[in-house]
FINU-158960 format. One record per atom (N, C-alpha, C, O, CB): residue number from 1; z, y, x; atom name. Coordinates in steps of 0.1 Angstrom, whole numbers, always signed. Each point is the difference from the previous one (the first is absolute). Glycine has a CB too. Layout:
N
(mise NUM, (Z, Y, X), CA)
...
***
This chain:
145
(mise 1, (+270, +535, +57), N)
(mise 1, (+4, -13, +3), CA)
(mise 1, (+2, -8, -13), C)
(mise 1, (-2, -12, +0), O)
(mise 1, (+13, +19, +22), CB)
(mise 2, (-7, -2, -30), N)
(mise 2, (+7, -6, -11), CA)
(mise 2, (-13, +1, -12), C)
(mise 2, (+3, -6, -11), O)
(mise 2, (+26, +14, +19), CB)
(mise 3, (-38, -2, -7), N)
(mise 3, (-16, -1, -8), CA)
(mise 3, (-2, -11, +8), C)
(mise 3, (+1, -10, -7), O)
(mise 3, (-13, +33, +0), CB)
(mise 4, (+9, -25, +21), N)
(mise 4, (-7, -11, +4), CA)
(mise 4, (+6, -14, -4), C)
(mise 4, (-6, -10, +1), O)
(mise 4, (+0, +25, +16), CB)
(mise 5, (+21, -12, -23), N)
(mise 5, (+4, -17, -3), CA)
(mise 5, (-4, +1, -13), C)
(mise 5, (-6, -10, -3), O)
(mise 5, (+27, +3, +18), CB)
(mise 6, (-20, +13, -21), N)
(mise 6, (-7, +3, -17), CA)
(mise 6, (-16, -5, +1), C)
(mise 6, (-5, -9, -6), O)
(mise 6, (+21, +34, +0), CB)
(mise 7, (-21, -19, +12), N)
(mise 7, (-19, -5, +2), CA)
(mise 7, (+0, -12, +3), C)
(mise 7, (-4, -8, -8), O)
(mise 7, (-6, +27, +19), CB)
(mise 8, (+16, -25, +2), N)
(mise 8, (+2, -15, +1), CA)
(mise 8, (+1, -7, -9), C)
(mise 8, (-9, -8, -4), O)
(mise 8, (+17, +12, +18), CB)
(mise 9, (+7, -1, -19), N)
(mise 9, (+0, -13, -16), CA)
(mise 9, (-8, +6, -12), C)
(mise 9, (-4, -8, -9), O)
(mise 9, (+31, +0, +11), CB)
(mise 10, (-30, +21, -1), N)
(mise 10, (-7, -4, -13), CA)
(mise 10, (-17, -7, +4), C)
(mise 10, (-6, -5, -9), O)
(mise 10, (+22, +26, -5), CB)
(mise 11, (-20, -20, +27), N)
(mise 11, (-14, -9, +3), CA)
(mise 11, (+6, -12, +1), C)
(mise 11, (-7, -10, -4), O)
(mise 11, (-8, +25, +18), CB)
(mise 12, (+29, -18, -10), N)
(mise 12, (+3, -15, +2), CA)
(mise 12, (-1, -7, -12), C)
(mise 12, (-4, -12, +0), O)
(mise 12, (+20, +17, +18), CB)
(mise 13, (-12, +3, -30), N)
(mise 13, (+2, -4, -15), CA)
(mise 13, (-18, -5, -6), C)
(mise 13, (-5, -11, -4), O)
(mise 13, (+30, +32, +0), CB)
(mise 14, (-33, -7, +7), N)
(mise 14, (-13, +0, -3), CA)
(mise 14, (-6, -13, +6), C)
(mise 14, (-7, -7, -6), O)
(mise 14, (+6, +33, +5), CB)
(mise 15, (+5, -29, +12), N)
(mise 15, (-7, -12, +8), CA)
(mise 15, (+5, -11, -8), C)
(mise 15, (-8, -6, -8), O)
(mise 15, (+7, +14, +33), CB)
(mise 16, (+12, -12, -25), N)
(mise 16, (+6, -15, -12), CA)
(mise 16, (-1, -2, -10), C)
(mise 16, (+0, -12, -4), O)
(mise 16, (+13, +12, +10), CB)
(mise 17, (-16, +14, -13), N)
(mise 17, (-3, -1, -13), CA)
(mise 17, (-12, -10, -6), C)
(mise 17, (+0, -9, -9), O)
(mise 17, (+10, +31, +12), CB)
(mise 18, (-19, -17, +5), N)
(mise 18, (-15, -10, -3), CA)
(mise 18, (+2, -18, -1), C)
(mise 18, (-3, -9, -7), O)
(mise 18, (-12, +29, +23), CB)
(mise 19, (+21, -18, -5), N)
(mise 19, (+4, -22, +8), CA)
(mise 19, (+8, -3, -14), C)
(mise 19, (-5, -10, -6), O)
(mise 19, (+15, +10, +40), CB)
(mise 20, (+1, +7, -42), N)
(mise 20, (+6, -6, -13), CA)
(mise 20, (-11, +2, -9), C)
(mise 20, (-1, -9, -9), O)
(mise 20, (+25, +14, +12), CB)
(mise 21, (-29, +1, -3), N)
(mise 21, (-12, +6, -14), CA)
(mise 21, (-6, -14, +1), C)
(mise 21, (+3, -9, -7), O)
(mise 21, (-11, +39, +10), CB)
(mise 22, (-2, -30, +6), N)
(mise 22, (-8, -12, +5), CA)
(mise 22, (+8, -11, +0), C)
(mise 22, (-4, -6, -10), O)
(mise 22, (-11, +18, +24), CB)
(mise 23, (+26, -20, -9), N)
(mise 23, (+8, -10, -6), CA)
(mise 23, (+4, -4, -20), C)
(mise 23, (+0, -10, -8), O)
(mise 23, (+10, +19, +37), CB)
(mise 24, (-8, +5, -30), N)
(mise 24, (+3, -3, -12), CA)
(mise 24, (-21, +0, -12), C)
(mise 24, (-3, -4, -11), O)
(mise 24, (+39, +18, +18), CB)
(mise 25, (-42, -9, +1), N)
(mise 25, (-11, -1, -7), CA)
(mise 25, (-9, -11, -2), C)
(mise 25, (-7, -3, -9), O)
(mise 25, (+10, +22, +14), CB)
(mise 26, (+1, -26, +10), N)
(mise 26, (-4, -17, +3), CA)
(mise 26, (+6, -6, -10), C)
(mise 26, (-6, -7, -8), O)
(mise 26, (+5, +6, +33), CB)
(mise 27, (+15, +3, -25), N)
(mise 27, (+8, -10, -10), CA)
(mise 27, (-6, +1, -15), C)
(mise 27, (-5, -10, -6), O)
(mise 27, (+30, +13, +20), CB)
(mise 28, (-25, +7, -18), N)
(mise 28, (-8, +4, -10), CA)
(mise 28, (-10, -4, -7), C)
(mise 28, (-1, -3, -12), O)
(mise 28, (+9, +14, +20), CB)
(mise 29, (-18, -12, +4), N)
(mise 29, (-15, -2, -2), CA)
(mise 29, (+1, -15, +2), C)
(mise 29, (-10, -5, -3), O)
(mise 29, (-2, +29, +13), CB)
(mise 30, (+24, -36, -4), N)
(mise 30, (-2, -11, +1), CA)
(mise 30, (+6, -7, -15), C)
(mise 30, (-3, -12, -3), O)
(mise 30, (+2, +16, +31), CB)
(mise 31, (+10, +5, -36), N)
(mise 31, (+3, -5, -14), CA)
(mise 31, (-9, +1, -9), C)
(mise 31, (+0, -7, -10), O)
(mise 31, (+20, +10, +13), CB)
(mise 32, (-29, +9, -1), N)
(mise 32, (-12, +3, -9), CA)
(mise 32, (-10, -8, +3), C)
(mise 32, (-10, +0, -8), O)
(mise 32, (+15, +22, +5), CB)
(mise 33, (-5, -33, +15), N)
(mise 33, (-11, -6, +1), CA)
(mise 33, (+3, -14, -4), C)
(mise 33, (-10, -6, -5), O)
(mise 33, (+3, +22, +22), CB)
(mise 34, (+21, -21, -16), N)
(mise 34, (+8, -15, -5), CA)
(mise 34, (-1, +2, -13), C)
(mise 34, (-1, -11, -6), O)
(mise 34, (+18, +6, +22), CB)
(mise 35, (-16, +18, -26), N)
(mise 35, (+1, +2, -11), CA)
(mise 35, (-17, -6, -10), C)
(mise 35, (-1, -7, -10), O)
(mise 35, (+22, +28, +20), CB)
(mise 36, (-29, -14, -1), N)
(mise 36, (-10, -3, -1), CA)
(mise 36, (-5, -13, -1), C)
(mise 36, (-6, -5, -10), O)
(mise 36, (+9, +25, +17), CB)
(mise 37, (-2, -27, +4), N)
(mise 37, (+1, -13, +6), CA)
(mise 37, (+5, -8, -13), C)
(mise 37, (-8, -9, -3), O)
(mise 37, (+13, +16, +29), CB)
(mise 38, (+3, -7, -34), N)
(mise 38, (+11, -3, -10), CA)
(mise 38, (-6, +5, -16), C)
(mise 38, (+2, -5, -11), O)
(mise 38, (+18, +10, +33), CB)
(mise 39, (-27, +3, -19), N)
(mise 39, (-10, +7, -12), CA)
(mise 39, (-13, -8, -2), C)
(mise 39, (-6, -2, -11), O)
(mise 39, (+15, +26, +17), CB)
(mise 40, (-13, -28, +9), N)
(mise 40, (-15, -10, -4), CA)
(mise 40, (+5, -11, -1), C)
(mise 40, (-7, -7, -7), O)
(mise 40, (-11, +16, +20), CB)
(mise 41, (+32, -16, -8), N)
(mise 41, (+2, -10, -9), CA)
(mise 41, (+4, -1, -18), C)
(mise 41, (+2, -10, -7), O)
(mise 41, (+3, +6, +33), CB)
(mise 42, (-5, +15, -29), N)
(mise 42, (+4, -1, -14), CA)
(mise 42, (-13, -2, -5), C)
(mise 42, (-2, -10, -6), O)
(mise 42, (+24, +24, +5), CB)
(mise 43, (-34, -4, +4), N)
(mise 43, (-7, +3, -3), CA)
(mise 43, (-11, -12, -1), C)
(mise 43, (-7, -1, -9), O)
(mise 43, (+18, +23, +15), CB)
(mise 44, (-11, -34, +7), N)
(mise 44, (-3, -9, -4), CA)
(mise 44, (+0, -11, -9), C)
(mise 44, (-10, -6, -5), O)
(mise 44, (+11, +16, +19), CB)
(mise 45, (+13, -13, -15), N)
(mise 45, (+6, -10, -8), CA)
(mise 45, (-3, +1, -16), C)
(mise 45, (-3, -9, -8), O)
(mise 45, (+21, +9, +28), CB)
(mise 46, (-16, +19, -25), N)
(mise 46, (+0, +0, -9), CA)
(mise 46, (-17, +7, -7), C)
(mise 46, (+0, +4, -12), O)
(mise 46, (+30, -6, +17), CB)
(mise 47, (-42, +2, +3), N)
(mise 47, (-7, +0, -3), CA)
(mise 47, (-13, -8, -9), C)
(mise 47, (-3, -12, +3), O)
(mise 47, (+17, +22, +13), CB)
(mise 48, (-20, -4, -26), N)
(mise 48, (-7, -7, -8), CA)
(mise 48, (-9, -11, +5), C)
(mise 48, (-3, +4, +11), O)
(mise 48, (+6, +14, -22), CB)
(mise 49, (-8, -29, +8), N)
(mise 49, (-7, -8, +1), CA)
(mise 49, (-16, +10, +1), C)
(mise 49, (-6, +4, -10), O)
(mise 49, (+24, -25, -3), CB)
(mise 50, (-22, +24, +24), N)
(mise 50, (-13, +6, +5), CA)
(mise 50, (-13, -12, -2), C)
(mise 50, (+1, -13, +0), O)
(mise 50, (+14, +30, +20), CB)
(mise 51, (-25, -10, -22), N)
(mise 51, (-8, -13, -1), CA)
(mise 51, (-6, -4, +16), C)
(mise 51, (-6, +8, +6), O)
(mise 51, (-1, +0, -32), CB)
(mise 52, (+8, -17, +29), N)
(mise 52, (-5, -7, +13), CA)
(mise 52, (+8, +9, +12), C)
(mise 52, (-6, +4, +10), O)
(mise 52, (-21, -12, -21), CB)
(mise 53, (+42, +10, +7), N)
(mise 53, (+7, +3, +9), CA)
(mise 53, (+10, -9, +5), C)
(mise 53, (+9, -7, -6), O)
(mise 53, (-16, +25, -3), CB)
(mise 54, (+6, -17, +23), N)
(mise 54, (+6, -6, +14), CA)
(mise 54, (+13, +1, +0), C)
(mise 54, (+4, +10, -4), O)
(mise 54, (-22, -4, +18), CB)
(mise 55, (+26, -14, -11), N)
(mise 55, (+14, +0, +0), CA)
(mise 55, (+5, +3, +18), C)
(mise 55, (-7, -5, +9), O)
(mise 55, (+8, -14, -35), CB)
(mise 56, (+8, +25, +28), N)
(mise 56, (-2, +5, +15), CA)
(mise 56, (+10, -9, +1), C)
(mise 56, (+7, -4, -9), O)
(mise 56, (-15, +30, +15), CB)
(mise 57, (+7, -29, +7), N)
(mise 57, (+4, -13, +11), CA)
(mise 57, (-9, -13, -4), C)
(mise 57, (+2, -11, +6), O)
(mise 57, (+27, +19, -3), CB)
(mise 58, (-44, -7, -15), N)
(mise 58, (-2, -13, +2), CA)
(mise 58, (-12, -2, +6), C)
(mise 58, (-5, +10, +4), O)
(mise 58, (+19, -15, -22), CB)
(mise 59, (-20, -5, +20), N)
(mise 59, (-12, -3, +8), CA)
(mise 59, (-12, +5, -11), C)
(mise 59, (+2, +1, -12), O)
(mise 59, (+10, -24, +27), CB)
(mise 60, (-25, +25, -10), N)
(mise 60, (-11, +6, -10), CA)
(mise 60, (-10, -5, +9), C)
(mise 60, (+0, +0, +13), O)
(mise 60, (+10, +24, -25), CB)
(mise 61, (-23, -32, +4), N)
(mise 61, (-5, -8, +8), CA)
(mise 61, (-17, +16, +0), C)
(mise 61, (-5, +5, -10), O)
(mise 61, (+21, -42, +3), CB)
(mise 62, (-19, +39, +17), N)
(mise 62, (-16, +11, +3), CA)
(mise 62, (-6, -3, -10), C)
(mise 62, (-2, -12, -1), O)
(mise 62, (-5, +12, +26), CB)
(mise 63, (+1, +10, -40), N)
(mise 63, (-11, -8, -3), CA)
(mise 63, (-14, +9, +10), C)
(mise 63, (+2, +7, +9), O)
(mise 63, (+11, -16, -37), CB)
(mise 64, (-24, +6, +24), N)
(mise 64, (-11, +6, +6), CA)
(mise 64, (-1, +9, -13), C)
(mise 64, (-1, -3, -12), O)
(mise 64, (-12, -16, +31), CB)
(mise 65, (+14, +36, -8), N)
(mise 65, (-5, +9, -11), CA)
(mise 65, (+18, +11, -2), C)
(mise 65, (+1, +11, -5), O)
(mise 65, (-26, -35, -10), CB)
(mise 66, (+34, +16, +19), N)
(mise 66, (+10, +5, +2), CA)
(mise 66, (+2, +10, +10), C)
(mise 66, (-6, +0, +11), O)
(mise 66, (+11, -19, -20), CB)
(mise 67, (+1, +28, +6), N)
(mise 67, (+5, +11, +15), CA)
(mise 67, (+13, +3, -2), C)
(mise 67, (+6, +0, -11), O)
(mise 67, (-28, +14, +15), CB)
(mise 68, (+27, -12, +10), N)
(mise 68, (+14, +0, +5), CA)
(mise 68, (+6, +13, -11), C)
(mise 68, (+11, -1, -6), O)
(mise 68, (-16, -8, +37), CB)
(mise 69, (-2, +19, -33), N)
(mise 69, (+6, +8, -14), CA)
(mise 69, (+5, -11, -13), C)
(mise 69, (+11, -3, -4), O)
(mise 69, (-29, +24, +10), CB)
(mise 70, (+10, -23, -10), N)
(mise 70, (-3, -3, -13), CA)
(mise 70, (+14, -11, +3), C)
(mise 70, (+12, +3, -3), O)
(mise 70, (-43, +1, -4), CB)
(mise 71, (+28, -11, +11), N)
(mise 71, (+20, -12, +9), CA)
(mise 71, (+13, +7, -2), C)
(mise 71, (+10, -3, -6), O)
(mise 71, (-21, -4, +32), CB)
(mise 72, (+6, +22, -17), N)
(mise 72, (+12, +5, +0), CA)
(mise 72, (+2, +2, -19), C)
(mise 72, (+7, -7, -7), O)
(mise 72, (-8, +19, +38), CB)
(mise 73, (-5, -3, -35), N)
(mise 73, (+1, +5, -13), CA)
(mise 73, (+10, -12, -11), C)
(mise 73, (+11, +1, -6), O)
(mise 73, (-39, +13, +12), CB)
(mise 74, (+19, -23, -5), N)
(mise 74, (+4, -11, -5), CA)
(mise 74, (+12, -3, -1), C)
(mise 74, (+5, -5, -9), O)
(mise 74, (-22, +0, +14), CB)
(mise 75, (+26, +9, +12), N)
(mise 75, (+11, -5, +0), CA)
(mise 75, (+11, +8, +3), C)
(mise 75, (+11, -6, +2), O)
(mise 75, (-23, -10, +1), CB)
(mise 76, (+10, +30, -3), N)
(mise 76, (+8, +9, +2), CA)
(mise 76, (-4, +15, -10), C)
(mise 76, (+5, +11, +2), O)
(mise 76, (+0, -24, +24), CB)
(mise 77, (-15, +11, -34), N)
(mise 77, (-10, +9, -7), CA)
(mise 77, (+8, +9, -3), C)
(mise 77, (+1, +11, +6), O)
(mise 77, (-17, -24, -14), CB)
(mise 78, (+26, +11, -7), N)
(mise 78, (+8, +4, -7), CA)
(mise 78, (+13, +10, +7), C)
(mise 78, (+5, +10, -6), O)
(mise 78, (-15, -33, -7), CB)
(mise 79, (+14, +19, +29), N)
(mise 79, (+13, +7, +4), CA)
(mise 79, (-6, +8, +7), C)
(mise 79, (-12, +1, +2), O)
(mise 79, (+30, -15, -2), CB)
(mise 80, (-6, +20, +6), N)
(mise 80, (-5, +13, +7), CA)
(mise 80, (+2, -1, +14), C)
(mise 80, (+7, +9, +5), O)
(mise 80, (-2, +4, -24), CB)
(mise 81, (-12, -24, +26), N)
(mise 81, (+2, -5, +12), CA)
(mise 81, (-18, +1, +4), C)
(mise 81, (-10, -6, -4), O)
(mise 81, (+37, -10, -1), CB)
(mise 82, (-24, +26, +17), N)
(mise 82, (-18, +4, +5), CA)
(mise 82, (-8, -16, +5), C)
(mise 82, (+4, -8, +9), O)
(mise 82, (+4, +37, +6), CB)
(mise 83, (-20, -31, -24), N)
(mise 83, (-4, -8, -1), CA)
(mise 83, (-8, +0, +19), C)
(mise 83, (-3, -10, +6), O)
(mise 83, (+4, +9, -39), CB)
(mise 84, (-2, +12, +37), N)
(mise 84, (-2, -3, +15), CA)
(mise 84, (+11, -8, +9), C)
(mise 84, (-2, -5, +10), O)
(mise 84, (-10, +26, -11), CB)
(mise 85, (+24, -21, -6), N)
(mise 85, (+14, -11, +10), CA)
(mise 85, (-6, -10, -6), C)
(mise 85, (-7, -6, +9), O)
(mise 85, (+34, +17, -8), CB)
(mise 86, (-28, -17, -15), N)
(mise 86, (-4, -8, -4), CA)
(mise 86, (-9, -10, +5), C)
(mise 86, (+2, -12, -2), O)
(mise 86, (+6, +26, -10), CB)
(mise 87, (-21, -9, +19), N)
(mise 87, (-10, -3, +4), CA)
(mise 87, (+4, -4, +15), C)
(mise 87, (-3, -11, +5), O)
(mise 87, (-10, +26, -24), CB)
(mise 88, (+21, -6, +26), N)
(mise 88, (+0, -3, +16), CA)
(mise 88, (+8, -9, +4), C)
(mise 88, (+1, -6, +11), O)
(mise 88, (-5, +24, -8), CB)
(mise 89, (+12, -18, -16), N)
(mise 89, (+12, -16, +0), CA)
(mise 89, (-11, -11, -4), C)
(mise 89, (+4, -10, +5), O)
(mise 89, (+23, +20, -15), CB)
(mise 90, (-37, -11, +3), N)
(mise 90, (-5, -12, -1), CA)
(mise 90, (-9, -5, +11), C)
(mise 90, (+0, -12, +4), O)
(mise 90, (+2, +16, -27), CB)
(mise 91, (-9, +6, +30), N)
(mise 91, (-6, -2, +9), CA)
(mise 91, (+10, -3, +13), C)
(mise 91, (-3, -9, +9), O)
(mise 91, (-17, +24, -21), CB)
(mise 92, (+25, -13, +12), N)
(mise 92, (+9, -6, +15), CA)
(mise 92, (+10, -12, -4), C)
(mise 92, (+3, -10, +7), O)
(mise 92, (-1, +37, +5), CB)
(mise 93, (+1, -25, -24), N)
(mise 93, (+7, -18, +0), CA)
(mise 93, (-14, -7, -2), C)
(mise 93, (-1, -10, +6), O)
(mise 93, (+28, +12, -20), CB)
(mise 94, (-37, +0, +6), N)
(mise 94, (-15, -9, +8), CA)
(mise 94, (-11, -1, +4), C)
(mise 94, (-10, -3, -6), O)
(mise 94, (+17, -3, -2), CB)
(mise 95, (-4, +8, +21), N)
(mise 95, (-12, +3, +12), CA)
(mise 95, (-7, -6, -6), C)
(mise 95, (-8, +5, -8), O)
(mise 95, (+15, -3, +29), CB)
(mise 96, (-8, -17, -19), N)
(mise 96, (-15, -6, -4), CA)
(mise 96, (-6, -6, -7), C)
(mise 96, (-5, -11, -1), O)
(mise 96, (+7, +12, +13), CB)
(mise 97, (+2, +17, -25), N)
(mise 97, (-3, -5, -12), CA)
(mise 97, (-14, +17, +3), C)
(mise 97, (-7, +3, -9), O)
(mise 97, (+38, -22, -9), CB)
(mise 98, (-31, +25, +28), N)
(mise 98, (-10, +12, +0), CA)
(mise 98, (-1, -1, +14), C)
(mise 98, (+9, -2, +8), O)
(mise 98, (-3, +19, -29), CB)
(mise 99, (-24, -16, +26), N)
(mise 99, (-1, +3, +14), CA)
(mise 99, (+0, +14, +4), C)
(mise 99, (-4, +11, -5), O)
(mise 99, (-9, -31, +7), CB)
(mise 100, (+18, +18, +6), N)
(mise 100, (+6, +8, +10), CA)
(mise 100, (+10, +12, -8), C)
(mise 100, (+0, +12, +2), O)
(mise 100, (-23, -16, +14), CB)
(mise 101, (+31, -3, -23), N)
(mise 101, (+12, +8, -3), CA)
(mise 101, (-4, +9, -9), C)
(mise 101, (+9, +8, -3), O)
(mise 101, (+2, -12, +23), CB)
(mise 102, (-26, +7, -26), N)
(mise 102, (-7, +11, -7), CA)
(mise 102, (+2, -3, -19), C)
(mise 102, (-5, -10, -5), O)
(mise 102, (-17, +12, +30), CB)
(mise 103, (+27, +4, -30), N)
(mise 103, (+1, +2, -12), CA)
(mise 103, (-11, -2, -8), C)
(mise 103, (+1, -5, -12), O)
(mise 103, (+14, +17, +19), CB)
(mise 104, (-27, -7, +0), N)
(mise 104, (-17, -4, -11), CA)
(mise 104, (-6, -13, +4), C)
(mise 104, (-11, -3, -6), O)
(mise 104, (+2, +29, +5), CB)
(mise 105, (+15, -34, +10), N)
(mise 105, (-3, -11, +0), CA)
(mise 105, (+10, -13, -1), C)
(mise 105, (+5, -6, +9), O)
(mise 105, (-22, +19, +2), CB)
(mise 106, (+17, -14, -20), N)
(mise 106, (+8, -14, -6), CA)
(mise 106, (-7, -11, -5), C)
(mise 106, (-9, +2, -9), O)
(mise 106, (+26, +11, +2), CB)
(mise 107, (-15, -26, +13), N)
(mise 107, (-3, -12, +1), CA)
(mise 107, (+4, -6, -15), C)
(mise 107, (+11, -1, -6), O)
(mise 107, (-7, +2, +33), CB)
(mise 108, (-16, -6, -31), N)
(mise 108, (+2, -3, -17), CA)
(mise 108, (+4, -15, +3), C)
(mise 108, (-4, -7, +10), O)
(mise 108, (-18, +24, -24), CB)
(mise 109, (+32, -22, +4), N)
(mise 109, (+2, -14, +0), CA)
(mise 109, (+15, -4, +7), C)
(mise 109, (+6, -11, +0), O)
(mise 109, (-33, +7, +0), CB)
(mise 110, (+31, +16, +7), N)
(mise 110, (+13, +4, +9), CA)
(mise 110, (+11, -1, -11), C)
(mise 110, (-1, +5, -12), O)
(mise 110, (-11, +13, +33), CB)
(mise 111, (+24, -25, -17), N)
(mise 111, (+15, +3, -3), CA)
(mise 111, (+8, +11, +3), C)
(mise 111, (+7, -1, +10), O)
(mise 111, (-8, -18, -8), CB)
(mise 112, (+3, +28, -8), N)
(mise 112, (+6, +12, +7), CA)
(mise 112, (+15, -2, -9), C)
(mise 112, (+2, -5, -11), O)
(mise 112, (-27, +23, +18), CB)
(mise 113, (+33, -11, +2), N)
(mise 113, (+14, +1, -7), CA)
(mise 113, (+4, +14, -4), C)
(mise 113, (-2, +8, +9), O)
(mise 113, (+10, -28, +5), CB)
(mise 114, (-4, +24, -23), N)
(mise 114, (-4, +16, -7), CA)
(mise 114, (+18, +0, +2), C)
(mise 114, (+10, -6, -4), O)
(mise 114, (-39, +8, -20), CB)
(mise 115, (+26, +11, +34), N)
(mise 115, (+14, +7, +2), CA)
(mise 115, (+13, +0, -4), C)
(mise 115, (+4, +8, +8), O)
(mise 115, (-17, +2, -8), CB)
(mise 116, (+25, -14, -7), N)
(mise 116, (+14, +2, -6), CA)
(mise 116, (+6, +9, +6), C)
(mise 116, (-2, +5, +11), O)
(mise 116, (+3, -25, -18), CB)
(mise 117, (+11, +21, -1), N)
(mise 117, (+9, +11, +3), CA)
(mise 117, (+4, -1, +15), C)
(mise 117, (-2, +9, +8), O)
(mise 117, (+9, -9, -32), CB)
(mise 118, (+0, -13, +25), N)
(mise 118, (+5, -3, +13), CA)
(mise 118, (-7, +6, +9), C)
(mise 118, (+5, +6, +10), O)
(mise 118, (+3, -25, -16), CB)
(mise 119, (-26, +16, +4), N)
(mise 119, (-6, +6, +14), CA)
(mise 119, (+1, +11, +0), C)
(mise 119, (+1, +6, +11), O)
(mise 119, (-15, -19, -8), CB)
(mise 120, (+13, +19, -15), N)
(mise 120, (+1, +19, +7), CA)
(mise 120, (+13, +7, +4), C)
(mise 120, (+3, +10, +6), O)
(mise 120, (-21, -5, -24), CB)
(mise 121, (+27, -16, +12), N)
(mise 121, (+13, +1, +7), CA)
(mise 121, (+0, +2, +17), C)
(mise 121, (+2, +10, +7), O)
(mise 121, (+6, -26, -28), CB)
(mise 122, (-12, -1, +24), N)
(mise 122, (-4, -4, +14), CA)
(mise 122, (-8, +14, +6), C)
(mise 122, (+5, +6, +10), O)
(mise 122, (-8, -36, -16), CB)
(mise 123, (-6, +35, +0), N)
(mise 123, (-10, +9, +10), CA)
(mise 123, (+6, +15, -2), C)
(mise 123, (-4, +9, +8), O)
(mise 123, (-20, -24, -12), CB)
(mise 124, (+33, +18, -4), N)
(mise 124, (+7, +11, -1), CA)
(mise 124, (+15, -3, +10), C)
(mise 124, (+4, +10, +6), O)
(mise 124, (-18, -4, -32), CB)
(mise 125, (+21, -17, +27), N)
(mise 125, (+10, +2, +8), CA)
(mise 125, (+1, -11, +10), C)
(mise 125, (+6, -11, -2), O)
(mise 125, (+5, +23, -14), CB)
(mise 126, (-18, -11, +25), N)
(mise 126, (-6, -11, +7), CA)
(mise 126, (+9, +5, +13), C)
(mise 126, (-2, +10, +6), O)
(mise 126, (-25, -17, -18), CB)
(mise 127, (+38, -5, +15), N)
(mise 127, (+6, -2, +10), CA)
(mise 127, (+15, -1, -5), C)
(mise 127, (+2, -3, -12), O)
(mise 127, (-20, +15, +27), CB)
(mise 128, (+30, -10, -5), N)
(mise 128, (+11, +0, -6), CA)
(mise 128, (+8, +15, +0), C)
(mise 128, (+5, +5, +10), O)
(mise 128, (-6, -30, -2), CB)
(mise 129, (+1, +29, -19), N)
(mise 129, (+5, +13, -3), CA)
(mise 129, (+11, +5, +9), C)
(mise 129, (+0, +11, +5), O)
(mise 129, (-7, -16, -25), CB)
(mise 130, (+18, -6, +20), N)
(mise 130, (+10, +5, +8), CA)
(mise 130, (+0, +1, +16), C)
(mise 130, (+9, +5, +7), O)
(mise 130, (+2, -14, -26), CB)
(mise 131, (-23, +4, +24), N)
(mise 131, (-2, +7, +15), CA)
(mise 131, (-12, +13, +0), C)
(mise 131, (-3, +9, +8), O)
(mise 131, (+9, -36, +5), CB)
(mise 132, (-11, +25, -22), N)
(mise 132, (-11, +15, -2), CA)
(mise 132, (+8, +14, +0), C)
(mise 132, (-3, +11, +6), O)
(mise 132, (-13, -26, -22), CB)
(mise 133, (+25, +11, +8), N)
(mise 133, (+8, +10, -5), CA)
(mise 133, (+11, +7, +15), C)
(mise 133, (+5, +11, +3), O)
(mise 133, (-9, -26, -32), CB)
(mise 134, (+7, -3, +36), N)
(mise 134, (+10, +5, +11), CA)
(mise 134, (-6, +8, +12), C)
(mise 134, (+7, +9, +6), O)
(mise 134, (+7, -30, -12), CB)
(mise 135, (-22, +19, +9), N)
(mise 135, (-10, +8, +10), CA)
(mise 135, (+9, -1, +13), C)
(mise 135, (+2, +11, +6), O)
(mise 135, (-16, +9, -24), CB)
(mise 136, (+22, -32, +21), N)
(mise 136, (+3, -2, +16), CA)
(mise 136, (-13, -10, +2), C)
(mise 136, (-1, -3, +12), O)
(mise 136, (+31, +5, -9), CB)
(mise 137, (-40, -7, -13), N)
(mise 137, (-10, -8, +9), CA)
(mise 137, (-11, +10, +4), C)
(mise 137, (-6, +8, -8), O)
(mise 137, (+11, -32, -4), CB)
(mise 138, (-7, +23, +26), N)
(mise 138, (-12, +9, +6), CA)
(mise 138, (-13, -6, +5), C)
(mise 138, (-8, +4, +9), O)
(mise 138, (+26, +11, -3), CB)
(mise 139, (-17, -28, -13), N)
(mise 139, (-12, -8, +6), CA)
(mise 139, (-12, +8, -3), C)
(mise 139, (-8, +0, +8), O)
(mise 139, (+18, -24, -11), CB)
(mise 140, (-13, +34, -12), N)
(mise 140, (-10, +6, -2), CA)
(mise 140, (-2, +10, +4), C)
(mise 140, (-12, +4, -2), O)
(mise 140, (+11, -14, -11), CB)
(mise 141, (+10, +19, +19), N)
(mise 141, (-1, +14, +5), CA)
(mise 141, (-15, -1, +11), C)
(mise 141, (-4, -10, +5), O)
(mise 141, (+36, +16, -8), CB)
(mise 142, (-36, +8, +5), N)
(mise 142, (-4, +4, +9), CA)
(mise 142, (-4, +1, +10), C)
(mise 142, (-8, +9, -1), O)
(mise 142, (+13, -8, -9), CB)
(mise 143, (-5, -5, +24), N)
(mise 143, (+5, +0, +14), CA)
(mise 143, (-12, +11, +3), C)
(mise 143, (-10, +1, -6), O)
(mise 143, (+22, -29, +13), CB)
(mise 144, (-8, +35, +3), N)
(mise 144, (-5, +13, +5), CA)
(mise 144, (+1, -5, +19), C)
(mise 144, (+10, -7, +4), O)
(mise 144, (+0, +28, -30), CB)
(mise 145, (-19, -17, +33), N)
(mise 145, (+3, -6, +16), CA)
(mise 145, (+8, +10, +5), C)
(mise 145, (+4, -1, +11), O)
(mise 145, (-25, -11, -6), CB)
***
């Protein structure tokens, strides 16, 4: 009888243990990512004058002969921010600056607005933290019949 309450808590322990691990590893992994966040802004500001480099958040007008790399490079080249975020943030803040949302076809002569911090902010914590976090909203759950 008295093993069986020993096996209990110690599976009861084994089971909890993970839910704090994982709480505290989220928390973790979300200061290493603000840190970061905080690191490409340094990293901007205090970067050298690049030649025919883009300043992020400003407008960049298509030339013909340009590709959505070469954009990104230009304007995020230098940090250590995957120039594929780079790229999928320009294309969705401007649709109709490429048909059909395709990266190898961009419209020469187009205004595009090249990414800032804020937006990858926006696309990295997109919503209001403090009900994400509270999980009494169940509008997104599941439903099973």
């Amino acid at each position: 009888m008295n093993s069986r309450l020993i096996c209990s808590l110690f599976a009861a322990s084994l089971i909890a243990s993970p839910v704090s691990a994982n709480e505290q590893q989220t928390q973790d992994h979300l200061k290493v990512l603000l840190g970061e966040l905080l690191h490409l802004e340094q990293q901007i500001d205090t970067r050298q004058d690049v030649v025919n480099a883009i300043a992020p958040g400003s407008e960049y007008r298509i030339k013909p002969g340009d590709s959505l790399t070469d954009i990104a490079k230009r304007a995020y080249g230098e940090t250590n921010i995957k120039l594929s975020l780079v790229k999928q943030l320009i294309i969705s803040n401007n649709p109709k600056a490429f048909f059909r949302s395709n990266a190898n076809y961009m419209y020469a002569n187009k205004v595009i607005t090249i990414p800032s911090i804020e937006d990858f902010r926006a696309m990295l914590f997109s919503g209001d933290t403090d009900t994400l976090l509270n999980g009494d909203d169940k509008t997104h759950w599941i439903r099973f019949p």
